[in-house]
ROBAVEX-174515 format. One record per residue (C-alpha): residue in three letters; z, y, x. Coordinates in Angstrom, 3 decimals, decimal comma. Last residue first. Layout:
<rs>
 code       pz       py       px
  Ala        Z        Y        X
...
</rs>
This chain:
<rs>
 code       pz       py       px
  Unk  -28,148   10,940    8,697
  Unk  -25,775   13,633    8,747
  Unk  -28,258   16,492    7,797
  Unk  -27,950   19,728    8,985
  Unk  -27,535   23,255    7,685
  Unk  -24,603   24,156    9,364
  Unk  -21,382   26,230    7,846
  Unk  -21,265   29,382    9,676
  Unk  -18,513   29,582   11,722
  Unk  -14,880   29,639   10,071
  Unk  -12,215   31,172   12,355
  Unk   -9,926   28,112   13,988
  Unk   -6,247   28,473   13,510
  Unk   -5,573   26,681   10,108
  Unk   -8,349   23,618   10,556
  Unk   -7,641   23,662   14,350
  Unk   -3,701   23,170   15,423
  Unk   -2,233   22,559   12,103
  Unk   -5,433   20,137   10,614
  Unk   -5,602   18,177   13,758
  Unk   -1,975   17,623   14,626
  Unk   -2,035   16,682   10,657
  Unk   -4,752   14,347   10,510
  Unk   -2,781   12,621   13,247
  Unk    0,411   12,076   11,736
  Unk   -1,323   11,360    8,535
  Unk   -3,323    8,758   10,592
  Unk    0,265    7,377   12,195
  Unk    1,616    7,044    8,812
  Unk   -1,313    4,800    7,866
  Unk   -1,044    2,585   10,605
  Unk    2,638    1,800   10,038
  Unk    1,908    1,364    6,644
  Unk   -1,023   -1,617    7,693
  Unk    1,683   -2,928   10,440
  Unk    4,410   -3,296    7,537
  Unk    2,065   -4,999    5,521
  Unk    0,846   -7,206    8,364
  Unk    4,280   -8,084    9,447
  Unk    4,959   -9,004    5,462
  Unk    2,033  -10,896    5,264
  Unk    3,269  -13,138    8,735
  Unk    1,413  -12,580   12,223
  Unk   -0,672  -15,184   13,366
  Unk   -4,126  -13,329   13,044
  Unk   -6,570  -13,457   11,155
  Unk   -9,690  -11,241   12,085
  Unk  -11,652  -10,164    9,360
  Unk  -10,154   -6,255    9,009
  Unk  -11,591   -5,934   12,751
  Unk  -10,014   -2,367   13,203
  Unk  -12,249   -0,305   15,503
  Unk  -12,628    2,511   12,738
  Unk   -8,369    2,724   14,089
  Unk   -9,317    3,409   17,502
  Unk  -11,571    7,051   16,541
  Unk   -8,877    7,886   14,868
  Unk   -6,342    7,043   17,962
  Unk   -9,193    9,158   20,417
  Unk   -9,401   12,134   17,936
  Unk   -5,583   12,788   17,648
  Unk   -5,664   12,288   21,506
  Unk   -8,345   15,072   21,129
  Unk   -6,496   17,317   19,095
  Unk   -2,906   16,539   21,387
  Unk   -5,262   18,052   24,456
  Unk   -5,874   21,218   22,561
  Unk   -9,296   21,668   21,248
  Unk  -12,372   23,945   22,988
  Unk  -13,320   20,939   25,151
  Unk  -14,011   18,880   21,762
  Unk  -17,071   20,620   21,100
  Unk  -18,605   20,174   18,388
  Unk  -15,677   20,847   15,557
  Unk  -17,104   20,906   12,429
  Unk  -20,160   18,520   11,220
  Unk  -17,298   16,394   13,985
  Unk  -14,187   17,289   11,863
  Unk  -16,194   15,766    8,677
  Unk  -17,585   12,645   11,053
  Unk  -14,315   12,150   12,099
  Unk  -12,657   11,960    8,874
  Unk  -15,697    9,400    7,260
  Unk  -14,328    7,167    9,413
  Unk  -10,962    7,050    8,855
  Unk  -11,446    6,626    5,704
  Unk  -14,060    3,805    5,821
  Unk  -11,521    2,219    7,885
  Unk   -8,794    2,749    5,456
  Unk  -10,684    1,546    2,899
  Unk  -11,374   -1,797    4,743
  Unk   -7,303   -2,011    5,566
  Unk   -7,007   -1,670    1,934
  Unk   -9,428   -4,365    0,954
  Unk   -8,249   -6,331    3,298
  Unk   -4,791   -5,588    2,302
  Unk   -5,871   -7,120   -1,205
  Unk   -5,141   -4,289   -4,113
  Unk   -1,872   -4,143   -5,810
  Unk   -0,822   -1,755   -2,586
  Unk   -3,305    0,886   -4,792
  Unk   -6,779    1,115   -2,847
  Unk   -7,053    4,159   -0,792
  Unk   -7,317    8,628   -0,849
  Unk   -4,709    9,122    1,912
  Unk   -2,209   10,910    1,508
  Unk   -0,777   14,560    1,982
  Unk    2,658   15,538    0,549
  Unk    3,270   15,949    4,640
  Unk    5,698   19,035    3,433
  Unk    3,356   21,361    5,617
  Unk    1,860   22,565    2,244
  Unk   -1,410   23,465    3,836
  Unk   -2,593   19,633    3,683
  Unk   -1,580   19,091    0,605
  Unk   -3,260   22,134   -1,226
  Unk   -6,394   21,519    0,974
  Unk   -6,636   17,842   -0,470
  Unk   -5,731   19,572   -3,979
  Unk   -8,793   21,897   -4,066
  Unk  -11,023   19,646   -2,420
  Unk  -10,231   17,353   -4,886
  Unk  -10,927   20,005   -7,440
  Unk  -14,156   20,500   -6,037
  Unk  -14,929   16,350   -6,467
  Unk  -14,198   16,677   -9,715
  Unk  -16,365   19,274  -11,106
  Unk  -18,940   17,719   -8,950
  Unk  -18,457   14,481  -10,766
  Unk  -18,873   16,481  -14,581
  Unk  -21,793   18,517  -13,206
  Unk  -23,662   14,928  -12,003
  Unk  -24,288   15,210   -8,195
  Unk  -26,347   17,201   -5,878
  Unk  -28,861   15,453   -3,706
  Unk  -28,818   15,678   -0,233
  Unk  -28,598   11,849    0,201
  Unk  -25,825   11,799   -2,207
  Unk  -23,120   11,252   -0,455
  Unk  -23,413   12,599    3,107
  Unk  -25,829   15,331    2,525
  Unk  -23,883   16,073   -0,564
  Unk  -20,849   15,968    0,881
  Unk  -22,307   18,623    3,219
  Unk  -23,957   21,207    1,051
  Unk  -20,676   20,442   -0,893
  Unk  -18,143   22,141    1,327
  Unk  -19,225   25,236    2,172
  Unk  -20,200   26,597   -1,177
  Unk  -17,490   24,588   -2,551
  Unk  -14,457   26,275   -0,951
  Unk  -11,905   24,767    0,861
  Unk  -12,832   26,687    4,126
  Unk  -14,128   25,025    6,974
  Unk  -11,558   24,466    9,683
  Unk  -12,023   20,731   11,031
  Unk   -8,855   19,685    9,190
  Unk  -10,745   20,874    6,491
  Unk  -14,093   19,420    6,868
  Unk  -12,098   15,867    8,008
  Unk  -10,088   15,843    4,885
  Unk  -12,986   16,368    2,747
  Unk  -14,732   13,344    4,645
  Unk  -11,727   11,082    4,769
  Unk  -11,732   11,623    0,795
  Unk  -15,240   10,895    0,280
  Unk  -15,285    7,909    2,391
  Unk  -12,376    6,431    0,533
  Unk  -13,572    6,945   -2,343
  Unk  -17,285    4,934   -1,157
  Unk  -20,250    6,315   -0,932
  Unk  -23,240    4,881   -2,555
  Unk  -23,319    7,574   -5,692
  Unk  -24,723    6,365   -8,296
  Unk  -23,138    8,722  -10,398
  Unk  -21,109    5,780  -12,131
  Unk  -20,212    4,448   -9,409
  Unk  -18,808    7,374   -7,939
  Unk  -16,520    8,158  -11,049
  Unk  -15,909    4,336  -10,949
  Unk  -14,563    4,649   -7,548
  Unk  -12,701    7,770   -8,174
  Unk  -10,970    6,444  -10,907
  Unk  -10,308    2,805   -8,960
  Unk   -8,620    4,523   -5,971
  Unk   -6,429    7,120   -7,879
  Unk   -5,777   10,224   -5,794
  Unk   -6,819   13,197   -7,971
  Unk   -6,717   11,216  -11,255
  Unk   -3,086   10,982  -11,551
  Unk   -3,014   14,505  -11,545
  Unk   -5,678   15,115  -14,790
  Unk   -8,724   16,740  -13,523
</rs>
């Protein structure tokens, strides 16, 4: 996978599209991020019983798209265990509305705790900064991305940046503290319907 295609928004899309896949970039992304921050290993046995269940309806995908989606696993681990916060977010370009953004982000964010939840069941065995982590995720799938209010486009670009640095921030505390301390149980057989 060519390195521009490992976080572009409209690639991925299409790739997804194109597999008839109903899942969203986004939502494949926060759902990597969320296994691994969880503590599963970034390998694909463990990690595509899962995305499929959540993509694909338990399905497995075209070779060519799950070629793809294991090297994003690949590189979303690599960013995550660099420590150099090279991590981002897997969104719509800032050419794109900031609803549509904002949407993404949701979607994201979403998708996140569901892959640290398949995880991480019980919250009680997480530091206290984990489940604040948690909590503020859990705040941002609350955003109403329809509601206008009176602030300025520039106030709500800053506030839409602001809001992504804050879920690095947190996807971090959860990734440092559980995903690289955390030894791997065996990966459920569930599905997340």
């Amino acid at each position: 996978m060519p390195a521009q295609f490992a976080l572009s928004y409209d690639r991925w899309s299409a790739s997804l599209d194109d597999a008839f896949v109903m899942a969203t970039a986004a939502e494949l992304h926060g759902l990597i991020s969320g296994l691994l921050s969880a503590g599963l290993t970034p390998n694909a046995k463990n990690l595509l019983p899962v995305l499929y269940d959540f993509l694909n309806d338990g399905q497995a995908v075209p070779a060519a798209l799950k070629t793809d989606i294991q090297q994003l696993i690949d590189s979303t681990a690599a960013s995550l265990a660099q420590g150099d916060y090279s991590f981002n977010l897997l969104l719509p370009s800032d050419d794109d509305s900031l609803a549509e953004r904002v949407e993404a982000m949701v979607e994201w964010a979403q998708a996140f705790l569901v892959g640290f939840a398949v995880q991480q069941t019980d919250l009680s065995l997480v530091s206290a900064d984990v489940r604040e982590a948690i909590e503020q995720l859990t705040e941002v799938t609350k955003v109403d991305i329809h509601t206008s209010g009176d602030a300025s486009a520039a106030e709500n670009e800053e506030a839409y940046f602001m809001v992504l640095e804050h879920i690095r921030m947190m996807v971090f505390c959860c990734y440092n503290e559980v995903g690289q301390k955390f030894p791997e149980p065996v990966a459920p057989n569930k599905t997340l319907h």
